[in-house]
VMD Tcl script that builds the backbone (N, CA, C; Angstrom):
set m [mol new atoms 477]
animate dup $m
set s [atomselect $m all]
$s set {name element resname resid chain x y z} {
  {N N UNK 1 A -24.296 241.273 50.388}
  {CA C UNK 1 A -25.022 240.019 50.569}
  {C C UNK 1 A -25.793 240.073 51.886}
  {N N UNK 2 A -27.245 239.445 52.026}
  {CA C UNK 2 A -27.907 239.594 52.812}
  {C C UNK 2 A -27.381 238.535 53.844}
  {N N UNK 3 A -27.493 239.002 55.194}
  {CA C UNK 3 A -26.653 237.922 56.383}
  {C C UNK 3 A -28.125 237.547 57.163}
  {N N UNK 4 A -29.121 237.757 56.550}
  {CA C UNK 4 A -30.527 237.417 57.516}
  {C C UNK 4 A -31.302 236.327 56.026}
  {N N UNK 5 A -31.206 235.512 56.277}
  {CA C UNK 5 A -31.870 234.761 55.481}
  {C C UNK 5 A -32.853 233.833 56.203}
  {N N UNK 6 A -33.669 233.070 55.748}
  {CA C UNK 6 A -34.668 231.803 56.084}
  {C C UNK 6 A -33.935 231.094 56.854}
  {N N UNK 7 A -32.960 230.593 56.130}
  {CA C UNK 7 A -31.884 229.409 57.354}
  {C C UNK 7 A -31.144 230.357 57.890}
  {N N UNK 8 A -30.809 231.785 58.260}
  {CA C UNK 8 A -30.221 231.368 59.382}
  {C C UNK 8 A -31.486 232.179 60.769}
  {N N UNK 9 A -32.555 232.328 59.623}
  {CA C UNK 9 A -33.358 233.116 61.116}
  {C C UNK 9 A -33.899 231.842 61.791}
  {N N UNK 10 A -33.999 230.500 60.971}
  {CA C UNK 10 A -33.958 229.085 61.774}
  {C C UNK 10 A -33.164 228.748 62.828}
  {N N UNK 11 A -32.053 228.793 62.607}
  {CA C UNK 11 A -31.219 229.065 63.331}
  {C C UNK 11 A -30.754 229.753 64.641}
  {N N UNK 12 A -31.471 230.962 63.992}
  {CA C UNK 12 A -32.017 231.837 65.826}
  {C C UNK 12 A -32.834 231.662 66.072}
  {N N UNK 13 A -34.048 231.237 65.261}
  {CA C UNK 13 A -35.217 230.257 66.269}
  {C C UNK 13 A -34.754 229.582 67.208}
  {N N UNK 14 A -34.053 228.676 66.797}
  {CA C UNK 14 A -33.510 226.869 67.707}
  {C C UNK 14 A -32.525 227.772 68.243}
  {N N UNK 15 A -31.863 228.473 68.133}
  {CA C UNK 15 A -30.871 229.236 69.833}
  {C C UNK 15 A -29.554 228.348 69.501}
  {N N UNK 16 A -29.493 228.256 68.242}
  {CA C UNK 16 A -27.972 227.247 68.063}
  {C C UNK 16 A -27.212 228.468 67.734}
  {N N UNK 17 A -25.621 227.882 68.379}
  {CA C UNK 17 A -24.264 229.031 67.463}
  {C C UNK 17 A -24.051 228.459 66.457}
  {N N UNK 18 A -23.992 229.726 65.491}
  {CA C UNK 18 A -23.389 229.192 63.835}
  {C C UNK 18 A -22.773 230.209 63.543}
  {N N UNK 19 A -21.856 230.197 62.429}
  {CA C UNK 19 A -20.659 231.090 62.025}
  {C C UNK 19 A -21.191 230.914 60.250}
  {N N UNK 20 A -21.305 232.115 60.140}
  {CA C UNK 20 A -21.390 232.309 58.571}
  {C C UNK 20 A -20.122 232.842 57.667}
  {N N UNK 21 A -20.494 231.901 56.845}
  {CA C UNK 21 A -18.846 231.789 55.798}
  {C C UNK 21 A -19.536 232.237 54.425}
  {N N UNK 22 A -18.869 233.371 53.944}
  {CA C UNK 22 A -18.759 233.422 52.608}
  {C C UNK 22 A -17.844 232.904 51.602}
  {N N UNK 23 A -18.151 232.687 50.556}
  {CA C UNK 23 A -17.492 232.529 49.214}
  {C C UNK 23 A -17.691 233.113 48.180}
  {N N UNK 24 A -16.616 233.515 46.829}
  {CA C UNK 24 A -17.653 233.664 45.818}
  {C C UNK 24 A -17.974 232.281 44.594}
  {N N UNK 25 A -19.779 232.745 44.967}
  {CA C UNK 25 A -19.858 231.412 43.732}
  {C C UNK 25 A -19.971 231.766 42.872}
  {N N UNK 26 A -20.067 230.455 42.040}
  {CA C UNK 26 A -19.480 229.881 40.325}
  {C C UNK 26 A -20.584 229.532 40.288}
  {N N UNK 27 A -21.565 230.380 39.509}
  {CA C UNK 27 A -22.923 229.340 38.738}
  {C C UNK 27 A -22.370 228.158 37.744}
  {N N UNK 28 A -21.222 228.754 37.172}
  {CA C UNK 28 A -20.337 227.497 35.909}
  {C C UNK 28 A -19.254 226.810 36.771}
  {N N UNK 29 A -19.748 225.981 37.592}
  {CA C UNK 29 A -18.730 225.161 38.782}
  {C C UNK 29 A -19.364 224.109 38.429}
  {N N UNK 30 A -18.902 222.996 38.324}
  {CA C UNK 30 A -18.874 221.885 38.055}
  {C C UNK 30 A -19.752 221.168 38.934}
  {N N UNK 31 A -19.286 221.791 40.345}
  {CA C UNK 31 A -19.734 220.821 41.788}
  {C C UNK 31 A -19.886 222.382 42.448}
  {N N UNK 32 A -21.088 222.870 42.774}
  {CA C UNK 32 A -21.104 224.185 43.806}
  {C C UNK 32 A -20.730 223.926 45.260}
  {N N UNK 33 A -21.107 222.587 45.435}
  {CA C UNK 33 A -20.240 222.252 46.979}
  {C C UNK 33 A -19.107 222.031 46.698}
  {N N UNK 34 A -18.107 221.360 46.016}
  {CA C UNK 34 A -16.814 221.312 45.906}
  {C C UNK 34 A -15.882 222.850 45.585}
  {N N UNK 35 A -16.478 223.410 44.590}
  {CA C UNK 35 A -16.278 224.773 44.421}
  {C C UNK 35 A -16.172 225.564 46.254}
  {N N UNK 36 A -17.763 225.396 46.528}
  {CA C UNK 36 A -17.796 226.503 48.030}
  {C C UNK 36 A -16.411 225.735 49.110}
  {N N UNK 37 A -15.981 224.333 49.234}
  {CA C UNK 37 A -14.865 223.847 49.913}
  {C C UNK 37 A -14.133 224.350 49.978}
  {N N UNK 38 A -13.595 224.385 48.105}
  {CA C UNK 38 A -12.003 224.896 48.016}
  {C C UNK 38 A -12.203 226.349 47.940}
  {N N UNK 39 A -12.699 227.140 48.073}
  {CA C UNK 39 A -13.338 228.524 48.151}
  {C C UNK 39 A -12.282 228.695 49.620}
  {N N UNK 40 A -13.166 228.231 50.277}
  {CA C UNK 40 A -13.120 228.348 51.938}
  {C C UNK 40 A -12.476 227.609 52.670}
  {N N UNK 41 A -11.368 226.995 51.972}
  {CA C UNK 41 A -10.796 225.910 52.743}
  {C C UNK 41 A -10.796 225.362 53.725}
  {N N UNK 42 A -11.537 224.665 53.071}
  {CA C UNK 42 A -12.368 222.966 53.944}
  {C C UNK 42 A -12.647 222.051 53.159}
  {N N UNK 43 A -12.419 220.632 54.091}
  {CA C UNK 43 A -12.566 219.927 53.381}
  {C C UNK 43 A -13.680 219.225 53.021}
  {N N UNK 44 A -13.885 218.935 51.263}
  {CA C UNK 44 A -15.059 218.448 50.745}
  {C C UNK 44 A -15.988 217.994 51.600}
  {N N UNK 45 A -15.373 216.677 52.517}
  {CA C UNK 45 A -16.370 215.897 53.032}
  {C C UNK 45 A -16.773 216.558 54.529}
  {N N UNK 46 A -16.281 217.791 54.300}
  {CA C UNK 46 A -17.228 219.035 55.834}
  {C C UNK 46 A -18.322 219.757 55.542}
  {N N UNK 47 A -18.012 219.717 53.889}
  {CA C UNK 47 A -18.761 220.842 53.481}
  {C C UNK 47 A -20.148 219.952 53.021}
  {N N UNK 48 A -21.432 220.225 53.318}
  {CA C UNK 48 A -22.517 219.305 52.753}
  {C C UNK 48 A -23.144 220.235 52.300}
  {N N UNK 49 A -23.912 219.303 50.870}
  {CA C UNK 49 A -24.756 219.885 50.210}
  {C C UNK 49 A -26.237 219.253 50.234}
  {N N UNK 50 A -27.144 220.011 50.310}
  {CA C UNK 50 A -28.569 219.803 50.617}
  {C C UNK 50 A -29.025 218.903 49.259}
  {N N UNK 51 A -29.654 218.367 49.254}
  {CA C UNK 51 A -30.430 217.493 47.908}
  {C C UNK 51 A -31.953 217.692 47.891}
  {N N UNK 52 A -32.730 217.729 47.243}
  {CA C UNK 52 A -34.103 217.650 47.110}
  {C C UNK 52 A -34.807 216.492 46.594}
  {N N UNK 53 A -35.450 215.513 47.163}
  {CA C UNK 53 A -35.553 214.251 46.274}
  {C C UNK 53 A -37.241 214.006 46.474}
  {N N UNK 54 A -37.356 212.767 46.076}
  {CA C UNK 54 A -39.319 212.514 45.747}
  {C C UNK 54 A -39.278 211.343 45.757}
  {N N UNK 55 A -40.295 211.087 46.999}
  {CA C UNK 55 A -40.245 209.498 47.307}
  {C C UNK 55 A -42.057 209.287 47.492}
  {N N UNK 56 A -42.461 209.104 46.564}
  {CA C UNK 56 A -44.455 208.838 45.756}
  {C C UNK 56 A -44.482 210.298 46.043}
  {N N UNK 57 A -45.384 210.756 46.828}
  {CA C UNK 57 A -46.069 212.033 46.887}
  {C C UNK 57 A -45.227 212.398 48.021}
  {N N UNK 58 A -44.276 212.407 48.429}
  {CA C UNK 58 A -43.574 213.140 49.965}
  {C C UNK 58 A -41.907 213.628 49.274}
  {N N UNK 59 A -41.930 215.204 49.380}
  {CA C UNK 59 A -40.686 215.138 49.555}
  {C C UNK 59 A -39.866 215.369 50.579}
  {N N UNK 60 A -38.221 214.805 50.656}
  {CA C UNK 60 A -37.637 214.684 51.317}
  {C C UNK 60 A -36.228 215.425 51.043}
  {N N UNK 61 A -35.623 215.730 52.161}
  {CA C UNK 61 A -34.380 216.437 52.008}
  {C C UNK 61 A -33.073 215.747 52.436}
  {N N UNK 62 A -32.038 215.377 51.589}
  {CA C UNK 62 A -30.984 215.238 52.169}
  {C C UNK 62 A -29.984 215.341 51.632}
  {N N UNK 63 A -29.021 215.359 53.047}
  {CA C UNK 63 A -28.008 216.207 53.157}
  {C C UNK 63 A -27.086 215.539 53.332}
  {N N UNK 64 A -25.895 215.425 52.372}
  {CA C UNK 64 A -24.401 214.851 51.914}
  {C C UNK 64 A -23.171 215.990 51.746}
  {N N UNK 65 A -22.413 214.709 51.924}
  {CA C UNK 65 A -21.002 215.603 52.036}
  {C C UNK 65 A -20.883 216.167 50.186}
  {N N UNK 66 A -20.073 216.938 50.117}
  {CA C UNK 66 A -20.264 217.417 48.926}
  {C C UNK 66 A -19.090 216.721 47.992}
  {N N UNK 67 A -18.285 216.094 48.145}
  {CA C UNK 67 A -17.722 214.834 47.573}
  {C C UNK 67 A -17.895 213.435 47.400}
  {N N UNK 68 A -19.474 213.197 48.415}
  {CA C UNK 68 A -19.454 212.182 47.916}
  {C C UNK 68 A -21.478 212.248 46.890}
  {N N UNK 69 A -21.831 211.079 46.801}
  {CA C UNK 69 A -22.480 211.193 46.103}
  {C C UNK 69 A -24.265 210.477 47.002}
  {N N UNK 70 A -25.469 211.022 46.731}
  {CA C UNK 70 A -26.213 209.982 47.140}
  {C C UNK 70 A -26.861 209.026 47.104}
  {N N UNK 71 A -26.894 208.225 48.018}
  {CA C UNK 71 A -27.562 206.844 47.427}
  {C C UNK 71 A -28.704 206.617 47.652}
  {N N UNK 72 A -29.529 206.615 46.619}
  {CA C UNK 72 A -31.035 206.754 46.740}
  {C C UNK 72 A -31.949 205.590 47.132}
  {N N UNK 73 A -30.987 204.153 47.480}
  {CA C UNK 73 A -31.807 203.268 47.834}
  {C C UNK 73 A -31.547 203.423 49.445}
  {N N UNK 74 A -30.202 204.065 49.951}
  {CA C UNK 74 A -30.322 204.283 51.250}
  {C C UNK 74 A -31.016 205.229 51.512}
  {N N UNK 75 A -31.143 205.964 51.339}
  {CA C UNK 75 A -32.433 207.159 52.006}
  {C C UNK 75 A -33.952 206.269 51.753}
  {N N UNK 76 A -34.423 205.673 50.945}
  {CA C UNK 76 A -35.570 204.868 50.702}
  {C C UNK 76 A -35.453 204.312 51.949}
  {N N UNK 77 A -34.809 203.644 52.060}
  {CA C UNK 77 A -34.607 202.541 53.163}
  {C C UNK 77 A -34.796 203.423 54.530}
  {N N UNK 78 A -34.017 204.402 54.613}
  {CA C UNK 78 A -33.995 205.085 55.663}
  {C C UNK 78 A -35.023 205.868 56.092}
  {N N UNK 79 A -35.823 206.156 54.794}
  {CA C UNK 79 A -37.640 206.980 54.818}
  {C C UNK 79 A -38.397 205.860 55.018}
  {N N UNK 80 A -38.447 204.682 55.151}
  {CA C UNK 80 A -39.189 204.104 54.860}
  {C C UNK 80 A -39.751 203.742 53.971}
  {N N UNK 81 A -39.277 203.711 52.375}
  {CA C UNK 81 A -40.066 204.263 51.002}
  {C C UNK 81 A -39.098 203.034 50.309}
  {N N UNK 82 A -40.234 202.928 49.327}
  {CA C UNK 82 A -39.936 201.576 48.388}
  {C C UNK 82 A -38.540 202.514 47.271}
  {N N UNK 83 A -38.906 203.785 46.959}
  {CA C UNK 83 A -37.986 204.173 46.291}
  {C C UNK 83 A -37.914 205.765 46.092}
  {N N UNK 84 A -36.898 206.309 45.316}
  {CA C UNK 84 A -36.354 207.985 45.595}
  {C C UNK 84 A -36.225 208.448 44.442}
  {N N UNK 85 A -36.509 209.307 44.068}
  {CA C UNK 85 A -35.582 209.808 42.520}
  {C C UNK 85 A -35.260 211.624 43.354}
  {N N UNK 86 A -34.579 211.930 42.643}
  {CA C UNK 86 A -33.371 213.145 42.346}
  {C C UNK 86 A -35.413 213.935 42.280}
  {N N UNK 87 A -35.371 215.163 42.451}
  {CA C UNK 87 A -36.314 216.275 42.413}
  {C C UNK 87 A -35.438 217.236 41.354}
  {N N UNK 88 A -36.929 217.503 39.969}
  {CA C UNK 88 A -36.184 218.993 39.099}
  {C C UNK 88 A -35.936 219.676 39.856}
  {N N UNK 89 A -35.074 220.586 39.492}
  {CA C UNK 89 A -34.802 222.022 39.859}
  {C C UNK 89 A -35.969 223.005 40.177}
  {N N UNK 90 A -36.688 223.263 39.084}
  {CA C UNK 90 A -37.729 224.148 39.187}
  {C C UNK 90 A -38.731 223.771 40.688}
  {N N UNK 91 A -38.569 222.446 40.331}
  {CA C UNK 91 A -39.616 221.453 41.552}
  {C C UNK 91 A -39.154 222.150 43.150}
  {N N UNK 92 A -37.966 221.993 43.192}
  {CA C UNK 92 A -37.054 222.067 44.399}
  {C C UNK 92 A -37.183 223.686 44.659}
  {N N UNK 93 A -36.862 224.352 43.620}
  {CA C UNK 93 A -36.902 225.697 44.056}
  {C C UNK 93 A -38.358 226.086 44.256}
  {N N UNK 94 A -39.289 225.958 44.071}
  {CA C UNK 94 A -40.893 226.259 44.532}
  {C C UNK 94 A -40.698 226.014 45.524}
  {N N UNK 95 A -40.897 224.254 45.772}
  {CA C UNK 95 A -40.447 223.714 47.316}
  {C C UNK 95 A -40.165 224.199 48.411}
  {N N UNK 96 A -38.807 224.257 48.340}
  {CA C UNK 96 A -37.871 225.152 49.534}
  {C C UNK 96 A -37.786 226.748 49.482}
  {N N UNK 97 A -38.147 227.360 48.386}
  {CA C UNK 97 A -38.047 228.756 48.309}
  {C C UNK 97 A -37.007 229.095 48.288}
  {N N UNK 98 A -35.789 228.190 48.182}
  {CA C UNK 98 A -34.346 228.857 47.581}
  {C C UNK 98 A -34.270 228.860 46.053}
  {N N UNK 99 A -33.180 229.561 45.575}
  {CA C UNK 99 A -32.307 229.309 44.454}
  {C C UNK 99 A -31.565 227.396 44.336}
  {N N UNK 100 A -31.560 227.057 42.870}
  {CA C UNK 100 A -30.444 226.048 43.395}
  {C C UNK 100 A -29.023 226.852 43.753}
  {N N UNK 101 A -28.158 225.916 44.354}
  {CA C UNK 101 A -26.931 226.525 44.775}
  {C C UNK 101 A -26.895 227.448 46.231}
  {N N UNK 102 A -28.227 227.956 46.393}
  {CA C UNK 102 A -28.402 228.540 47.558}
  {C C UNK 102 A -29.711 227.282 48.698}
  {N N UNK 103 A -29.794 225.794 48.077}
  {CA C UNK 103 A -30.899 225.702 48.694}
  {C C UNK 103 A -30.171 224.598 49.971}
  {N N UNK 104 A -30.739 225.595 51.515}
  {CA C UNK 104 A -30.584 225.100 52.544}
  {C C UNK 104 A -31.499 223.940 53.211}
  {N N UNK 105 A -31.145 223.133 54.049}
  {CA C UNK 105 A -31.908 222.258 54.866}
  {C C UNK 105 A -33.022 223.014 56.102}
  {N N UNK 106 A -32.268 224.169 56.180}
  {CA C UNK 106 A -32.594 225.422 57.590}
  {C C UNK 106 A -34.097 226.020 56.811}
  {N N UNK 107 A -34.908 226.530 57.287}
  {CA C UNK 107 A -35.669 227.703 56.774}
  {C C UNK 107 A -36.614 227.155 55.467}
  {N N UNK 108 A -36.935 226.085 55.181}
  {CA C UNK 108 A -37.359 225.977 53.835}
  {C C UNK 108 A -38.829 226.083 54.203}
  {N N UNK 109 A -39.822 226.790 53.147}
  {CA C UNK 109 A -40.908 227.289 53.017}
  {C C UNK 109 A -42.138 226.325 53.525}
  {N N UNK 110 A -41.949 225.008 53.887}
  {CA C UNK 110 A -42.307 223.508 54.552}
  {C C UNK 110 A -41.726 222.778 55.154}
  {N N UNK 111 A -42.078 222.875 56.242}
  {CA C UNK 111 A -40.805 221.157 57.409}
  {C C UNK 111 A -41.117 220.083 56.458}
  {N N UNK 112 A -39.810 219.716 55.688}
  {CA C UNK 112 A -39.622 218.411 55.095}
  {C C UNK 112 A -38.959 217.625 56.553}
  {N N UNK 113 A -39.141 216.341 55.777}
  {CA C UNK 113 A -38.601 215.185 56.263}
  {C C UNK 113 A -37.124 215.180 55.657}
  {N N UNK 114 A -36.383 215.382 56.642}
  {CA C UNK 114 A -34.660 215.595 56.320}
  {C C UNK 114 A -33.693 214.652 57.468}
  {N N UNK 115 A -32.925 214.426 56.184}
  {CA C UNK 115 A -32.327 213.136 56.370}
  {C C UNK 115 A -30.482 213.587 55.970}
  {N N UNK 116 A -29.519 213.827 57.591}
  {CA C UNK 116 A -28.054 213.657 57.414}
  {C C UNK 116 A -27.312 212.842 57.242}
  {N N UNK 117 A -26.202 212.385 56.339}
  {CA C UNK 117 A -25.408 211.689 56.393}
  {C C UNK 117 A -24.666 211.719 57.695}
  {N N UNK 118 A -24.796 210.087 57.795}
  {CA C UNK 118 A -24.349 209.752 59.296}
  {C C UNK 118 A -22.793 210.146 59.599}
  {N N UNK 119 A -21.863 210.591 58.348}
  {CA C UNK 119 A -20.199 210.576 58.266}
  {C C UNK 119 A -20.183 212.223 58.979}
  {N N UNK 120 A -21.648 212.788 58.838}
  {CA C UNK 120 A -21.389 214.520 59.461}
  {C C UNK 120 A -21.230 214.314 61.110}
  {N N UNK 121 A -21.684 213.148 61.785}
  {CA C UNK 121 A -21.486 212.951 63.635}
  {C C UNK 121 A -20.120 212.739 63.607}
  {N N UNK 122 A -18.815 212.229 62.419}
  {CA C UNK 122 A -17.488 212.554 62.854}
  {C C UNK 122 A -16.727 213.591 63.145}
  {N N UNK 123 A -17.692 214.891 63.195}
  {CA C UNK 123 A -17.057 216.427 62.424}
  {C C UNK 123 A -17.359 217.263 64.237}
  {N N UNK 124 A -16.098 217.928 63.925}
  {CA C UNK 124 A -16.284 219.026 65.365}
  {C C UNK 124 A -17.556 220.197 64.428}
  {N N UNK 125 A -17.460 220.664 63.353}
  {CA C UNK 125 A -18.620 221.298 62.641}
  {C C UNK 125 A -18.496 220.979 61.284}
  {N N UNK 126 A -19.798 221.000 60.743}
  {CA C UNK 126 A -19.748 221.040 59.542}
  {C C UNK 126 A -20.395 222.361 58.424}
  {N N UNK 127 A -20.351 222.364 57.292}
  {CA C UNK 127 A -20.674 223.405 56.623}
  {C C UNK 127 A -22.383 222.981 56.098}
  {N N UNK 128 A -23.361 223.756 55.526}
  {CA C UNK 128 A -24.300 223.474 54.923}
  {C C UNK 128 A -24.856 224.708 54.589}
  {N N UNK 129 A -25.622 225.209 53.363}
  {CA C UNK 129 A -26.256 226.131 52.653}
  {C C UNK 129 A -26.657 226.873 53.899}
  {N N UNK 130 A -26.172 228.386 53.309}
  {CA C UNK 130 A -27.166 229.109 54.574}
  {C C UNK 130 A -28.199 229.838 53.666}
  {N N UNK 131 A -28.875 229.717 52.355}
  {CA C UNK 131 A -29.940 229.603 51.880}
  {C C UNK 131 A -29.686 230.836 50.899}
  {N N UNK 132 A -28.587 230.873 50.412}
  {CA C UNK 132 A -28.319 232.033 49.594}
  {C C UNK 132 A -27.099 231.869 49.026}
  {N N UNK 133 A -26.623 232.092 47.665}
  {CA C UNK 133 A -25.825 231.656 47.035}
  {C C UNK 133 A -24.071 232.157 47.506}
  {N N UNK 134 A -23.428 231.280 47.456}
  {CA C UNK 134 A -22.232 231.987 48.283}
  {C C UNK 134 A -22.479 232.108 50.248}
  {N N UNK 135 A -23.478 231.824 50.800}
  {CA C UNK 135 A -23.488 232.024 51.882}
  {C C UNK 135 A -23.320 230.346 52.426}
  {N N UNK 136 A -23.183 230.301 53.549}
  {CA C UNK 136 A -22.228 228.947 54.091}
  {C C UNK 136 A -22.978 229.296 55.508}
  {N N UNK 137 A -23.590 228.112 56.418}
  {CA C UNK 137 A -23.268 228.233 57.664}
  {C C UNK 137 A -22.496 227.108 58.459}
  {N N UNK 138 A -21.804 227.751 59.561}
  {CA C UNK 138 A -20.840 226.582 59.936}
  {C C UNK 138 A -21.469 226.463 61.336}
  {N N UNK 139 A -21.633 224.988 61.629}
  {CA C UNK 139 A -22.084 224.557 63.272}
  {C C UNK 139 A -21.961 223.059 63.193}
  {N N UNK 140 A -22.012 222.982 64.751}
  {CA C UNK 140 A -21.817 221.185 65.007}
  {C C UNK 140 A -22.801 220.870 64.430}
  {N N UNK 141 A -22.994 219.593 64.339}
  {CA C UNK 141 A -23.733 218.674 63.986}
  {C C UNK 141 A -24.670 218.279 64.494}
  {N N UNK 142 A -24.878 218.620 65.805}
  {CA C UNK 142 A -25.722 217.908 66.801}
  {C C UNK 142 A -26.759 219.062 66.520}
  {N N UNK 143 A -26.650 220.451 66.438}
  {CA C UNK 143 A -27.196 222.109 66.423}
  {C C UNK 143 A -27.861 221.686 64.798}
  {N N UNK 144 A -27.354 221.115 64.190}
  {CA C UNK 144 A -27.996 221.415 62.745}
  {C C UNK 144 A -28.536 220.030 63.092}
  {N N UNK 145 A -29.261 218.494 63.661}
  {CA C UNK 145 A -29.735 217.644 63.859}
  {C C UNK 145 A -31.237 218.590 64.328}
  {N N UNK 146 A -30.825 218.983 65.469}
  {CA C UNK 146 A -31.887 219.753 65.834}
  {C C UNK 146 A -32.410 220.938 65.623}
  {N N UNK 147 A -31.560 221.485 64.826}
  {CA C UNK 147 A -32.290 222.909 64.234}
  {C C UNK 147 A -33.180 222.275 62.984}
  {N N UNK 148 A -32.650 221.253 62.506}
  {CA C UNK 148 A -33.601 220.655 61.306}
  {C C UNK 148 A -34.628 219.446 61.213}
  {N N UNK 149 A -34.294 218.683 62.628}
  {CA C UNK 149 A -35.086 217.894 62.986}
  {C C UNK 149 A -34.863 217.064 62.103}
  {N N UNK 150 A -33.751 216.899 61.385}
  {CA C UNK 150 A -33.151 215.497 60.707}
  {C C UNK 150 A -32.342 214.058 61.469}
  {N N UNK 151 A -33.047 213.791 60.796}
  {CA C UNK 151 A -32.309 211.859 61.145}
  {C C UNK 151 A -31.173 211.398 60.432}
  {N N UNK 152 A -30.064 211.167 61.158}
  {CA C UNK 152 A -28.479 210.581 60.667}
  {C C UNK 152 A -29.640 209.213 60.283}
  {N N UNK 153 A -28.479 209.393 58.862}
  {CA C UNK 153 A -28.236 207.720 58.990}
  {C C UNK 153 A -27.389 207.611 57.511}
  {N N UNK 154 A -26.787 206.349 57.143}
  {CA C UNK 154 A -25.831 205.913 56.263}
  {C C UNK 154 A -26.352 206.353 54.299}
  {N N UNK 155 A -26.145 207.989 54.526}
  {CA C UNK 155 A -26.805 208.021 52.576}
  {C C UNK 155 A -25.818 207.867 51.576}
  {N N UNK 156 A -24.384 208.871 51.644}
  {CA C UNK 156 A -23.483 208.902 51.097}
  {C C UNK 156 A -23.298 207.390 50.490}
  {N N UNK 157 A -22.930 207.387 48.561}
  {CA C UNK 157 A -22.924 206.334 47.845}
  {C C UNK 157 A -21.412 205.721 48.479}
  {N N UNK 158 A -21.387 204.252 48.803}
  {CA C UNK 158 A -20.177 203.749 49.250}
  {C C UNK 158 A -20.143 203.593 50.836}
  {N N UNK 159 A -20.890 204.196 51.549}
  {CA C UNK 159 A -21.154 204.975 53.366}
  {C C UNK 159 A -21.434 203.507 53.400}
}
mol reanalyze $m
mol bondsrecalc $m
mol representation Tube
mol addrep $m
């Protein structure tokens, strides 16, 4: 497996420490973030999974714990945008230039507008796509705020 990918040469752009975690993935996993958790034991709500969504003509990225779910009128709210829907697959993978299952917040082929769940500022680190399937990177929160130039705020459904 390649250890130089898009997100993490982001990563050595911005001069942040991160620790890369493997797993093996399950294309037939139910939940690929819940799967990569119990893989690597950690827990669900450390491990976040990237989302791809479409709010009129802008897309946006965000990033949830991988147990919980997102809420698309809070990210609206939080973009500024009357409303959000979920982005195809095919859509997302052009987009970001990942695989699904491999697609990171780090490195994507355009600076989106990316948006963390605010529950990741409780975490000494958290997990998120390192842009390749089975690959994981682990860093604080504050390092992946600014390596991605994302805005906390309340997405997770129930948050």
């Amino acid at each position: 497996m390649a250890k130089k990918t898009p997100a993490t040469m982001a990563m050595d752009r911005a001069k942040k420490p991160y620790e890369l975690l493997e797993y093996a993935y399950d294309p037939d996993a139910a939940s690929i973030g819940l799967h990569a958790a119990e893989c690597m034991g950690l827990p669900p709500s450390q491990v976040f999974k990237t989302l791809m969504t479409t709010a009129g003509d802008e897309a946006l990225i965000a990033v949830v714990p991988s147990d919980r779910e997102l809420n698309l009128k809070a990210l609206a709210q939080a973009a500024g945008k009357k409303a959000v829907s979920m982005m195809k697959g095919p859509e997302a993978e052009r987009l970001s230039g990942y695989k699904i299952g491999g697609i990171s917040p780090l490195g994507q082929k355009k600076r989106l507008r990316t948006f963390l769940d605010a529950s990741a500022l409780t975490f000494p680190f958290i997990v998120v796509n390192g842009g390749q399937r089975g690959l994981q990177i682990k860093a604080t929160p504050q390092d992946l705020l600014e390596a991605t130039g994302a805005v906390p705020a309340g997405l997770a459904a129930g948050a």
